[in-house]
PDB file of N, CA, C and O in Angstrom:
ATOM      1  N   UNK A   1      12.451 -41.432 -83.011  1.00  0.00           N
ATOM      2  CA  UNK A   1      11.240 -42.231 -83.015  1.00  0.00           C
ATOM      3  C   UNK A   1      10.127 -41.424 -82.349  1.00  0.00           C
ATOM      4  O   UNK A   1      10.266 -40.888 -81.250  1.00  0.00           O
ATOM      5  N   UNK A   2       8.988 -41.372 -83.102  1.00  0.00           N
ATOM      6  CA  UNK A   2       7.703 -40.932 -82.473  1.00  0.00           C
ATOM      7  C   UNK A   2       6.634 -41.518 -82.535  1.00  0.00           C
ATOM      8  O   UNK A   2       6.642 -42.447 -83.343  1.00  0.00           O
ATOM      9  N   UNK A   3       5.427 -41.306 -81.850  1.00  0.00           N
ATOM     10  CA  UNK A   3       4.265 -41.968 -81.725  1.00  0.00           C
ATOM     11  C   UNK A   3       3.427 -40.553 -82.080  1.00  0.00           C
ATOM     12  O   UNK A   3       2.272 -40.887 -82.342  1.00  0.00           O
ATOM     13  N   UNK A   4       3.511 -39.780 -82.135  1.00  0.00           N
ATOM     14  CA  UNK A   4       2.604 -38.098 -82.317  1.00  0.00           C
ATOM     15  C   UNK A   4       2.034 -38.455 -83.363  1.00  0.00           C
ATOM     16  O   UNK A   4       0.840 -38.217 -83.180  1.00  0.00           O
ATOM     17  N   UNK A   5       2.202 -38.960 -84.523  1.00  0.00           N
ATOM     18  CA  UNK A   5       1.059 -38.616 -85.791  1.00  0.00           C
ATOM     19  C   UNK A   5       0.475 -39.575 -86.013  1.00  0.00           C
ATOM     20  O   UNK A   5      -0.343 -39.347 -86.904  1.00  0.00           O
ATOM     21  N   UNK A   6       0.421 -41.271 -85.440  1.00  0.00           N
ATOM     22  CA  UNK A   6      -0.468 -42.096 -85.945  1.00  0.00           C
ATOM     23  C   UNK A   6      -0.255 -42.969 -85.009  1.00  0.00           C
ATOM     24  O   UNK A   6      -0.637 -44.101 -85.305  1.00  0.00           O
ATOM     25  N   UNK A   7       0.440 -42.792 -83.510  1.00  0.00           N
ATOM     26  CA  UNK A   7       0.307 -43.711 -82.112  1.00  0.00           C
ATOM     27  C   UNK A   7       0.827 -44.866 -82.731  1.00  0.00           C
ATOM     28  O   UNK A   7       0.439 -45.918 -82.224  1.00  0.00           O
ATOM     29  N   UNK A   8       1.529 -44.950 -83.604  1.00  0.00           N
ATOM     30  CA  UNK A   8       2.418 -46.245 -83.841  1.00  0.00           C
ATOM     31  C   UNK A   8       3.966 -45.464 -84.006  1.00  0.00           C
ATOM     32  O   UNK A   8       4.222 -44.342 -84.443  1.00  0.00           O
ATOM     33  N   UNK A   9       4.879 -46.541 -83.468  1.00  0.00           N
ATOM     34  CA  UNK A   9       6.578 -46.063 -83.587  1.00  0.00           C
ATOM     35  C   UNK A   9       6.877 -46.052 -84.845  1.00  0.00           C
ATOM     36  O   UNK A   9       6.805 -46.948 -85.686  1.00  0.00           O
ATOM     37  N   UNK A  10       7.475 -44.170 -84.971  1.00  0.00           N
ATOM     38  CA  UNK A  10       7.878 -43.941 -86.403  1.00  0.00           C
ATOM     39  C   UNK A  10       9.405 -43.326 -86.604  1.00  0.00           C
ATOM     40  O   UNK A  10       9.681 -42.305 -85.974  1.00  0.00           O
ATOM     41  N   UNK A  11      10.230 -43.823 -87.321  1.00  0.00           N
ATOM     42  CA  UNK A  11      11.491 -42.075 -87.354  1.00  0.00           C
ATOM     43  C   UNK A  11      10.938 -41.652 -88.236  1.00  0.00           C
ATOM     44  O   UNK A  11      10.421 -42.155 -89.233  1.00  0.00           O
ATOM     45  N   UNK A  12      11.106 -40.093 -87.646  1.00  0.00           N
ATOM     46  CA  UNK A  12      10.538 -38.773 -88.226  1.00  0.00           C
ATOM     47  C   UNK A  12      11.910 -37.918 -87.849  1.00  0.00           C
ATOM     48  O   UNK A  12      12.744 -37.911 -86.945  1.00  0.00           O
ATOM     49  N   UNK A  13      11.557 -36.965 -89.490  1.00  0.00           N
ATOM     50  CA  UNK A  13      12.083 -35.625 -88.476  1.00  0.00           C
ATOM     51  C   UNK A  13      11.839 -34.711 -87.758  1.00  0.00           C
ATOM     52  O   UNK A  13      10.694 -34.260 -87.716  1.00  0.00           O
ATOM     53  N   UNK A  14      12.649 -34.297 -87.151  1.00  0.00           N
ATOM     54  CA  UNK A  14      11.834 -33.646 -85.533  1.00  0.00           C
ATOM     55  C   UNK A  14      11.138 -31.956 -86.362  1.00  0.00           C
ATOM     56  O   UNK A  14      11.839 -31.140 -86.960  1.00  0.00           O
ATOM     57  N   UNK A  15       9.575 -31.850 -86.122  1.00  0.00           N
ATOM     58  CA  UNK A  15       9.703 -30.697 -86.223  1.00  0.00           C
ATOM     59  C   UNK A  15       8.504 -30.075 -84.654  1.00  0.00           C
ATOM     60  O   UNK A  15       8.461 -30.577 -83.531  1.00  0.00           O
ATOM     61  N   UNK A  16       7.731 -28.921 -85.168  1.00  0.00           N
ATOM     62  CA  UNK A  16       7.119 -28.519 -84.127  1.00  0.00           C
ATOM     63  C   UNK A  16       5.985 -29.510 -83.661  1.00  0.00           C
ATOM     64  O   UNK A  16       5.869 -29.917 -82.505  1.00  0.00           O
ATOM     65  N   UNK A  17       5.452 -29.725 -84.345  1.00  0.00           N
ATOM     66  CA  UNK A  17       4.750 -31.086 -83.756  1.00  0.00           C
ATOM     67  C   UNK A  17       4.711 -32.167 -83.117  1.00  0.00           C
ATOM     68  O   UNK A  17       3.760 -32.687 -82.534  1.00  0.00           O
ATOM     69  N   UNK A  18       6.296 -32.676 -83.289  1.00  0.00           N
ATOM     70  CA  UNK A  18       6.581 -33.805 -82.062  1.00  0.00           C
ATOM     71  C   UNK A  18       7.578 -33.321 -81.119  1.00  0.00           C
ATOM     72  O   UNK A  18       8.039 -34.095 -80.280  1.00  0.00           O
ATOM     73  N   UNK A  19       8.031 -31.849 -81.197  1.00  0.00           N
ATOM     74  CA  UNK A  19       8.647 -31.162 -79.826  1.00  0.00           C
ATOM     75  C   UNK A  19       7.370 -30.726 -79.161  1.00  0.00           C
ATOM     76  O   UNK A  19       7.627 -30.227 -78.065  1.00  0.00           O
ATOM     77  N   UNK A  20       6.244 -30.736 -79.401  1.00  0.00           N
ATOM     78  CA  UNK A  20       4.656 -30.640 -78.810  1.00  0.00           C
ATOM     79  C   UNK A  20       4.295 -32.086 -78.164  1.00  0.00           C
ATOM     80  O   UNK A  20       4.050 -32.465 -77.018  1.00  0.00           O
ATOM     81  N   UNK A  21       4.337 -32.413 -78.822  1.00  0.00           N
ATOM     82  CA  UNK A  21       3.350 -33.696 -78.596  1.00  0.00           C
ATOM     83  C   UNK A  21       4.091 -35.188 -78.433  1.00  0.00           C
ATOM     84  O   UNK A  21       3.466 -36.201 -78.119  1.00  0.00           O
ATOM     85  N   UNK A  22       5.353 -35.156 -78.667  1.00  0.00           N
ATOM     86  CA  UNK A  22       5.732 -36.822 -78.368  1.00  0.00           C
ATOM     87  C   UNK A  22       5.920 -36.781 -77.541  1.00  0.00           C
ATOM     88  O   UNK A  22       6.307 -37.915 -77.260  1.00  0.00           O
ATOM     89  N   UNK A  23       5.972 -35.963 -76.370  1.00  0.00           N
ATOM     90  CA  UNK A  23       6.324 -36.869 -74.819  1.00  0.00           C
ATOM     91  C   UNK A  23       4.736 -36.975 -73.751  1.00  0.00           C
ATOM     92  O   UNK A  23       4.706 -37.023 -72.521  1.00  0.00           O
ATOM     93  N   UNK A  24       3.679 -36.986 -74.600  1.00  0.00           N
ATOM     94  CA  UNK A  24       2.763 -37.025 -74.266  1.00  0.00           C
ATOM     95  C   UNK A  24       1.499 -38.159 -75.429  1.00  0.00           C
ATOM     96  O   UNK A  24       0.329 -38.463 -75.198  1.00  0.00           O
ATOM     97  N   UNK A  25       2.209 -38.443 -76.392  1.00  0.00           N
ATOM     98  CA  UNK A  25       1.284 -38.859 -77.630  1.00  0.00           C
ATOM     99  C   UNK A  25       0.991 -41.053 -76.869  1.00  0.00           C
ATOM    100  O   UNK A  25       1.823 -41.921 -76.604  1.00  0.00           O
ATOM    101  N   UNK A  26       0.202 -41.052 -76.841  1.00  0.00           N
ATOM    102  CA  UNK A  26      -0.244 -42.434 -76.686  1.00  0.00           C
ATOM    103  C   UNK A  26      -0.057 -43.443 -78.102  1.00  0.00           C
ATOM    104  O   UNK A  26      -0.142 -43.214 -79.308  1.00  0.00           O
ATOM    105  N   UNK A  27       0.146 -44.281 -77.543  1.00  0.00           N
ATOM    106  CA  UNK A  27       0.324 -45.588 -78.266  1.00  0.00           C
ATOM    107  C   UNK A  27      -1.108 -46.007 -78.689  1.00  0.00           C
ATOM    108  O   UNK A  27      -1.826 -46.329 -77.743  1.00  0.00           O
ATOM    109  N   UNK A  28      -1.688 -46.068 -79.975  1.00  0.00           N
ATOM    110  CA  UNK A  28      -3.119 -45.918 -80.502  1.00  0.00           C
ATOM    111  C   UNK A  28      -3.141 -45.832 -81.616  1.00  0.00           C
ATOM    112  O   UNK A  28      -3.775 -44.855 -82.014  1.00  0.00           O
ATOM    113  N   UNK A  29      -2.705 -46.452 -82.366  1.00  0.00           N
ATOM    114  CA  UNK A  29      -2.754 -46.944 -83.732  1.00  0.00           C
ATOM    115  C   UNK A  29      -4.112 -48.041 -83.970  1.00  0.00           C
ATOM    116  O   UNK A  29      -4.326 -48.964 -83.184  1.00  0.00           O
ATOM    117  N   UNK A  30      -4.718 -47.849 -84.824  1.00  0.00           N
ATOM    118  CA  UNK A  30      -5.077 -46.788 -86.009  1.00  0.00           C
ATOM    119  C   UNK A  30      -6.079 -45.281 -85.822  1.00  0.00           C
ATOM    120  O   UNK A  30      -6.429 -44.394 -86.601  1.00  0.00           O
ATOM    121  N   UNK A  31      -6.300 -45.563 -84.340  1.00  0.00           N
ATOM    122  CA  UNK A  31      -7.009 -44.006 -83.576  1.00  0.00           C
ATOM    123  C   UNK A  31      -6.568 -43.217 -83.898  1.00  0.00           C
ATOM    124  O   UNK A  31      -6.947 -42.668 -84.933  1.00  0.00           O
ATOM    125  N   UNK A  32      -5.332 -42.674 -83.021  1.00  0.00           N
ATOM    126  CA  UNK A  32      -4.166 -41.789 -83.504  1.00  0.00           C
ATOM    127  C   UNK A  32      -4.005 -40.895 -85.145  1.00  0.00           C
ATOM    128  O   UNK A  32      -4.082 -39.729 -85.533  1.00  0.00           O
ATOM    129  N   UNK A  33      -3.775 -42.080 -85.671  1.00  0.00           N
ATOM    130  CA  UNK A  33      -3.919 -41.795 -86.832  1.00  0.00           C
ATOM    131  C   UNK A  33      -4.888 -41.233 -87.538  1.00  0.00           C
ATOM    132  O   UNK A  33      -4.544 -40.490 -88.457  1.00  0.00           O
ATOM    133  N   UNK A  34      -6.041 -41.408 -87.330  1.00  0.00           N
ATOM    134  CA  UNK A  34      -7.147 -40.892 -88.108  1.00  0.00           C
ATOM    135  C   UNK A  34      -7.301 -39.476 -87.305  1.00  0.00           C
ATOM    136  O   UNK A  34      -7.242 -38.359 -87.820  1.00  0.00           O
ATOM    137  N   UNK A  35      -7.453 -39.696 -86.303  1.00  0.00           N
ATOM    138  CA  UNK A  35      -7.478 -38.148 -85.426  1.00  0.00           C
ATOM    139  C   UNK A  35      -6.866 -36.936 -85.685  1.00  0.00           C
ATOM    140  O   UNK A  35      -7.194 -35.783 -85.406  1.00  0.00           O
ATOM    141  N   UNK A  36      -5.533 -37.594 -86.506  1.00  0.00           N
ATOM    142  CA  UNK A  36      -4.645 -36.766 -86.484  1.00  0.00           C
ATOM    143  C   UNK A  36      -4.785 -36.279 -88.443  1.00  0.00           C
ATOM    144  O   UNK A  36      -4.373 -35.195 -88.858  1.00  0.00           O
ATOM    145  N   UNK A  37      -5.245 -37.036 -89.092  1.00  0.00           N
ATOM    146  CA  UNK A  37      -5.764 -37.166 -90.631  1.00  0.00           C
ATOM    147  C   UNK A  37      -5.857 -36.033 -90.949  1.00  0.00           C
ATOM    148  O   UNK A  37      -4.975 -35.595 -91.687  1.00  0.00           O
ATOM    149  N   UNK A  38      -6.993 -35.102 -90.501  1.00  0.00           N
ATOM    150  CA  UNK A  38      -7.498 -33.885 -91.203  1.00  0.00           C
ATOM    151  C   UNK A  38      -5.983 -32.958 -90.990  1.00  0.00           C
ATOM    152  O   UNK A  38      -5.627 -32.551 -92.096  1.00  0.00           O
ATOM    153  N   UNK A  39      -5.252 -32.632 -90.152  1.00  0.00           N
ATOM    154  CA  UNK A  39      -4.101 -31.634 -89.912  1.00  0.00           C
ATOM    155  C   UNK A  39      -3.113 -31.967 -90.723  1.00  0.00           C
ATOM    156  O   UNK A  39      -2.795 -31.287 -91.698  1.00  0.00           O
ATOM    157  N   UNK A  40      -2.485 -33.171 -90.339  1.00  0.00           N
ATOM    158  CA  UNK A  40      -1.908 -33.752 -91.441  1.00  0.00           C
ATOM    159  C   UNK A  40      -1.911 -33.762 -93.325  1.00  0.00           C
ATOM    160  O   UNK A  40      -0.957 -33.737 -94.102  1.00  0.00           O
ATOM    161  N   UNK A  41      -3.146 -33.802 -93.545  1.00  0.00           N
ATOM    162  CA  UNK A  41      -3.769 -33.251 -95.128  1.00  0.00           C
ATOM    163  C   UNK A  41      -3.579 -31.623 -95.278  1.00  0.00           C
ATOM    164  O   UNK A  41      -3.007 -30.904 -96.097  1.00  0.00           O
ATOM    165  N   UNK A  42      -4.501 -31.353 -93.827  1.00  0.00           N
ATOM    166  CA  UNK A  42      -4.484 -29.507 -94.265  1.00  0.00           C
ATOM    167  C   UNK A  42      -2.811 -29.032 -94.113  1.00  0.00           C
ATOM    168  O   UNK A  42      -2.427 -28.082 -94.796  1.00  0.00           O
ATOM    169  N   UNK A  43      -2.161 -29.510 -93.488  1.00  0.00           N
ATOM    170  CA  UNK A  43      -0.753 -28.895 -93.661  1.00  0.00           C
ATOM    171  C   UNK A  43       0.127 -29.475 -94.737  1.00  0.00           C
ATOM    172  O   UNK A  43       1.011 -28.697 -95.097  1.00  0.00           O
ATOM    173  N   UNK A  44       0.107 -30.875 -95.461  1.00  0.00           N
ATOM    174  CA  UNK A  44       0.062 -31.152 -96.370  1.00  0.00           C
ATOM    175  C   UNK A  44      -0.178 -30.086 -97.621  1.00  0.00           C
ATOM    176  O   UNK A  44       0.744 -29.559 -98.244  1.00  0.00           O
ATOM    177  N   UNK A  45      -1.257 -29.921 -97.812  1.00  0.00           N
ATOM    178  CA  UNK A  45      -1.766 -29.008 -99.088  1.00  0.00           C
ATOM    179  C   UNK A  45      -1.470 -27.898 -98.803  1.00  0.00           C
ATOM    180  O   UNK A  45      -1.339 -27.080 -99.714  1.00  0.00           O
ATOM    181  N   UNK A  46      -1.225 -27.425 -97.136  1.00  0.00           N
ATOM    182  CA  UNK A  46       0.120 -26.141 -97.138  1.00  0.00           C
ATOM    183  C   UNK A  46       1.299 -25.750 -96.792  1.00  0.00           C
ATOM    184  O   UNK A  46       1.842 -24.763 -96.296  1.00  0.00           O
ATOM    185  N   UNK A  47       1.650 -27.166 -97.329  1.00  0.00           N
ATOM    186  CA  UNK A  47       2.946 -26.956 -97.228  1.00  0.00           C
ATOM    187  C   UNK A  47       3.843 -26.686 -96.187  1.00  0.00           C
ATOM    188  O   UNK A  47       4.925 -26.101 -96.230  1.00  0.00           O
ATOM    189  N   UNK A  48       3.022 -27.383 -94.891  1.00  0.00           N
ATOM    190  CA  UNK A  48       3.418 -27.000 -93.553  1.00  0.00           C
ATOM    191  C   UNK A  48       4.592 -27.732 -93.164  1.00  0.00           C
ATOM    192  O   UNK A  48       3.958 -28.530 -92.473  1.00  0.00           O
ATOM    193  N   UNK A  49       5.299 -27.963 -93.088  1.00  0.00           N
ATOM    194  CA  UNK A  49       6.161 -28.853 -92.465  1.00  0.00           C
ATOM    195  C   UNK A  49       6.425 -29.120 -90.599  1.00  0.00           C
ATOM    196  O   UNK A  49       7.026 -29.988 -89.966  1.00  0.00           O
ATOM    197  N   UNK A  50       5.727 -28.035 -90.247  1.00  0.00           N
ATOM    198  CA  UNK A  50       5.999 -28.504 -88.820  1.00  0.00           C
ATOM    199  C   UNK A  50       4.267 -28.977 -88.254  1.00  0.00           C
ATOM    200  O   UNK A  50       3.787 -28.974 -87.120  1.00  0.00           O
ATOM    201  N   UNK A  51       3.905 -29.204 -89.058  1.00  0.00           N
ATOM    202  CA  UNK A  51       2.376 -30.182 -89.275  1.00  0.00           C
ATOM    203  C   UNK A  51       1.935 -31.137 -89.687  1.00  0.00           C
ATOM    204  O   UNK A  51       0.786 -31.573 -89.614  1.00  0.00           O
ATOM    205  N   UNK A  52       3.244 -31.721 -90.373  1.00  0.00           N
ATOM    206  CA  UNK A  52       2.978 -33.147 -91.224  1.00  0.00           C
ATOM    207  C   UNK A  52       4.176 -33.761 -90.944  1.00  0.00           C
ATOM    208  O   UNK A  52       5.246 -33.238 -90.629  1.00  0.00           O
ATOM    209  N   UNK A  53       3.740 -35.552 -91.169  1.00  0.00           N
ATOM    210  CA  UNK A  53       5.022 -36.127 -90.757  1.00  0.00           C
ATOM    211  C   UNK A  53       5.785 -36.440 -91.649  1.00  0.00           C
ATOM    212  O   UNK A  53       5.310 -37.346 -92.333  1.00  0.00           O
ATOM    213  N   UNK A  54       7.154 -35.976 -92.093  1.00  0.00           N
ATOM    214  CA  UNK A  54       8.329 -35.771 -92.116  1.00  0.00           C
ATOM    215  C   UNK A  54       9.417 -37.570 -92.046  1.00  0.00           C
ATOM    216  O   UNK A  54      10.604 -37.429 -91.753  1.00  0.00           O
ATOM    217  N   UNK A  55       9.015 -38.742 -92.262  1.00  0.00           N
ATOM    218  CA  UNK A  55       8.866 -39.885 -92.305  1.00  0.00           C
ATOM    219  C   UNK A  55      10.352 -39.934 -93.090  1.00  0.00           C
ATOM    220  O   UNK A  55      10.559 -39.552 -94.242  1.00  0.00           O
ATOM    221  N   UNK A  56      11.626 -40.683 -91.872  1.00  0.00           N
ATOM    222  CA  UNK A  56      12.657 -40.747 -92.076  1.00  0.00           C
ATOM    223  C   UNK A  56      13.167 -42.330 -92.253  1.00  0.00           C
ATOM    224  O   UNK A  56      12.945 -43.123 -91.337  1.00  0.00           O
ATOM    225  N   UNK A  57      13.698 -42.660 -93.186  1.00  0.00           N
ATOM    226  CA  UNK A  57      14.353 -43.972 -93.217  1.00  0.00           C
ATOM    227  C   UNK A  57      15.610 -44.221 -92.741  1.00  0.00           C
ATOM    228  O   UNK A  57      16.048 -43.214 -92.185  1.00  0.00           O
ATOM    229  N   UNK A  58      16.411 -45.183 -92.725  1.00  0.00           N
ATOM    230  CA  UNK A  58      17.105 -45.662 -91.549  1.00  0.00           C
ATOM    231  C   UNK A  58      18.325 -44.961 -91.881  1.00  0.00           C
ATOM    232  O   UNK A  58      19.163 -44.872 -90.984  1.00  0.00           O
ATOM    233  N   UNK A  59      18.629 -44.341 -93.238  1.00  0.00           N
ATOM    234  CA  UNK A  59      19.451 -43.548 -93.305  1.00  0.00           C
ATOM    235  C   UNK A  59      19.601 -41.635 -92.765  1.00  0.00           C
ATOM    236  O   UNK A  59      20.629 -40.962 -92.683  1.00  0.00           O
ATOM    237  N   UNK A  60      18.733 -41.388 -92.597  1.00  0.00           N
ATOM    238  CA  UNK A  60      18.804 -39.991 -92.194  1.00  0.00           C
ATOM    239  C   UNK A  60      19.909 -39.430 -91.499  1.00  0.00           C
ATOM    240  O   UNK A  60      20.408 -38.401 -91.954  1.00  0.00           O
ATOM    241  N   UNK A  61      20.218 -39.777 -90.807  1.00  0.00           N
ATOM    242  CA  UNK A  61      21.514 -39.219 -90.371  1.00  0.00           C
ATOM    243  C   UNK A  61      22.235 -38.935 -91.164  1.00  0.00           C
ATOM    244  O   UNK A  61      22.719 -37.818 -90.978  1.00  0.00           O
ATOM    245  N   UNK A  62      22.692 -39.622 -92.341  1.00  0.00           N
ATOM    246  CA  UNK A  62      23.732 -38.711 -93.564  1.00  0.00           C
ATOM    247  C   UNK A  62      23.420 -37.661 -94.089  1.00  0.00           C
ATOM    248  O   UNK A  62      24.215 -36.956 -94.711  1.00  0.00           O
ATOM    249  N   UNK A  63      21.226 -37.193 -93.772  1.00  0.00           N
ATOM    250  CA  UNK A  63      21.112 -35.776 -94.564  1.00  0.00           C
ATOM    251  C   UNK A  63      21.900 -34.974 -94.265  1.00  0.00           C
ATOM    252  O   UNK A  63      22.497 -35.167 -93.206  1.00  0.00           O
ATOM    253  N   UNK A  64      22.259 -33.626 -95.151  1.00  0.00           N
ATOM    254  CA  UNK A  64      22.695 -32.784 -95.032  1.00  0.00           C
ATOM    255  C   UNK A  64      21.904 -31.483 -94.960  1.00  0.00           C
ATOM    256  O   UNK A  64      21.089 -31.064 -95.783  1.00  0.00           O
ATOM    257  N   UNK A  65      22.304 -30.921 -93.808  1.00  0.00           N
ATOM    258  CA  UNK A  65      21.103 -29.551 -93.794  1.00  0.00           C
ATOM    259  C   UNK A  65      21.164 -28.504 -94.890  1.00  0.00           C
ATOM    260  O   UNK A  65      22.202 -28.921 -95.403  1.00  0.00           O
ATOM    261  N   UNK A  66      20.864 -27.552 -95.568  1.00  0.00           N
ATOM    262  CA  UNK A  66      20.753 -26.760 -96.555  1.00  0.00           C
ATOM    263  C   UNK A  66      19.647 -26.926 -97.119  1.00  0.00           C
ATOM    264  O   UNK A  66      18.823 -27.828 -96.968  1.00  0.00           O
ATOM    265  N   UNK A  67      19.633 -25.487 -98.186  1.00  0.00           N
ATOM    266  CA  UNK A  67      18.201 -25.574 -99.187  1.00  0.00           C
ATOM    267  C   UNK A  67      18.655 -27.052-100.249  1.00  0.00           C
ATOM    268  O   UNK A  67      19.780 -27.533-100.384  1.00  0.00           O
ATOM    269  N   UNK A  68      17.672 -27.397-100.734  1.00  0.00           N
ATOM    270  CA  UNK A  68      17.666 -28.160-101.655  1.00  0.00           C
ATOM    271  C   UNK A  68      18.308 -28.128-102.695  1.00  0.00           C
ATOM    272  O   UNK A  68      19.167 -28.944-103.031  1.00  0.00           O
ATOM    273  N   UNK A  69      17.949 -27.184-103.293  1.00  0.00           N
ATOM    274  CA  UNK A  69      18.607 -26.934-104.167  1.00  0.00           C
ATOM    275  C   UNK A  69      20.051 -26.820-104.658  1.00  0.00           C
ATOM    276  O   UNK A  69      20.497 -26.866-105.804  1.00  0.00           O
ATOM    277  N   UNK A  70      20.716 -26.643-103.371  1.00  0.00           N
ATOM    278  CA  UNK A  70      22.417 -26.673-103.153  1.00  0.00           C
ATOM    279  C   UNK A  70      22.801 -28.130-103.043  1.00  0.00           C
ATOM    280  O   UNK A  70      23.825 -28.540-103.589  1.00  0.00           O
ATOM    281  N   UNK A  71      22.008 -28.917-102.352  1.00  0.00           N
ATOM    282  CA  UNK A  71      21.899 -30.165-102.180  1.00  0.00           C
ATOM    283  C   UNK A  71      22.026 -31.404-103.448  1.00  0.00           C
ATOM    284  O   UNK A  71      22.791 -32.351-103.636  1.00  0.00           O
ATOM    285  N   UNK A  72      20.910 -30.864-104.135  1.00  0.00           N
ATOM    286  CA  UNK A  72      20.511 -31.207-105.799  1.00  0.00           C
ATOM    287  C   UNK A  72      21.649 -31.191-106.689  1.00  0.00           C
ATOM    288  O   UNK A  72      21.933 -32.196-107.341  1.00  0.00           O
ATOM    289  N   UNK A  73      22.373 -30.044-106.771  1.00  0.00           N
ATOM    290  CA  UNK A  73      23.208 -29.473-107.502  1.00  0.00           C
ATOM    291  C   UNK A  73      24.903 -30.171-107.106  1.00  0.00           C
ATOM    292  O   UNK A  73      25.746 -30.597-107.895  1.00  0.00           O
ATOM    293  N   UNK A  74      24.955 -30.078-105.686  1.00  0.00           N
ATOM    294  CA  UNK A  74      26.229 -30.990-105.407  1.00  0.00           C
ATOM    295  C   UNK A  74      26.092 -32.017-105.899  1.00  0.00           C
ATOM    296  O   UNK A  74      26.958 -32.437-106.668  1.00  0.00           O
ATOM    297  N   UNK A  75      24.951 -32.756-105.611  1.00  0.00           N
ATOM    298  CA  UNK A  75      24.744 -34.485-105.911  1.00  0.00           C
ATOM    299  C   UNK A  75      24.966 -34.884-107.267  1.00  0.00           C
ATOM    300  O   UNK A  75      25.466 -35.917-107.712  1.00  0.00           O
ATOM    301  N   UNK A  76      24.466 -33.795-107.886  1.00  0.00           N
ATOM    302  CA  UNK A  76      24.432 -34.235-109.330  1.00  0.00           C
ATOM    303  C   UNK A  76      25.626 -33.818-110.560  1.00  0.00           C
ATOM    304  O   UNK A  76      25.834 -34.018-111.757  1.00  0.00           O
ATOM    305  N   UNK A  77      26.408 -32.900-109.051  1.00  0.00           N
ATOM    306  CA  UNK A  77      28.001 -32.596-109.569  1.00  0.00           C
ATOM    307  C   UNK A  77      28.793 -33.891-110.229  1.00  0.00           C
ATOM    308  O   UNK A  77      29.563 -33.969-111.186  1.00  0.00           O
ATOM    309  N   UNK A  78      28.336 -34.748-109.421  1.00  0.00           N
ATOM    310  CA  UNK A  78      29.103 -36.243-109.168  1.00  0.00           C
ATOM    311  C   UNK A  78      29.075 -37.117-110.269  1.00  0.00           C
ATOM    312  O   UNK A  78      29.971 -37.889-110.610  1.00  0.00           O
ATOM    313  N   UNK A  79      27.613 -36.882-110.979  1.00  0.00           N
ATOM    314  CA  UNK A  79      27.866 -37.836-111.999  1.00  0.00           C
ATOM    315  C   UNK A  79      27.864 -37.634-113.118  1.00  0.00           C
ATOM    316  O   UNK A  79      28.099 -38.546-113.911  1.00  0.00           O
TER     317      UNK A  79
END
């Protein structure tokens, strides 16, 4: 759970941005959020991942780490 990209409680996955900033990020929703807008977009459109939030649903824990593509390819072994 983090508050770093829009000061409201989120699961995310952890990247450089909330090993920066969540043990310091304020509770400030919809502030937060907009403040944080322009970085979020610009790492967005490059593809940054330790700049954008990374927005995990209640399952995450079953991901499996690897490229995608290995990922893709098992999954779709199956059916």
């Amino acid at each position: 759970m983090t508050t770093a990209f829009t000061g409201r409680p989120a699961r995310a996955l952890r990247n450089d941005f909330i090993d920066r900033f969540d043990a310091v990020a304020p509770l400030g929703y919809p502030a937060i959020h907009h403040l944080t807008r322009p970085l979020r977009q610009a790492a967005a459109k490059n593809r940054d991942p330790h700049r954008v939030h990374l927005w995990a649903g209640t399952g995450y824990r079953n991901a499996r780490p690897g490229p995608a593509a290995s990922i893709v390819r098992e999954l779709s072994s199956r059916l």
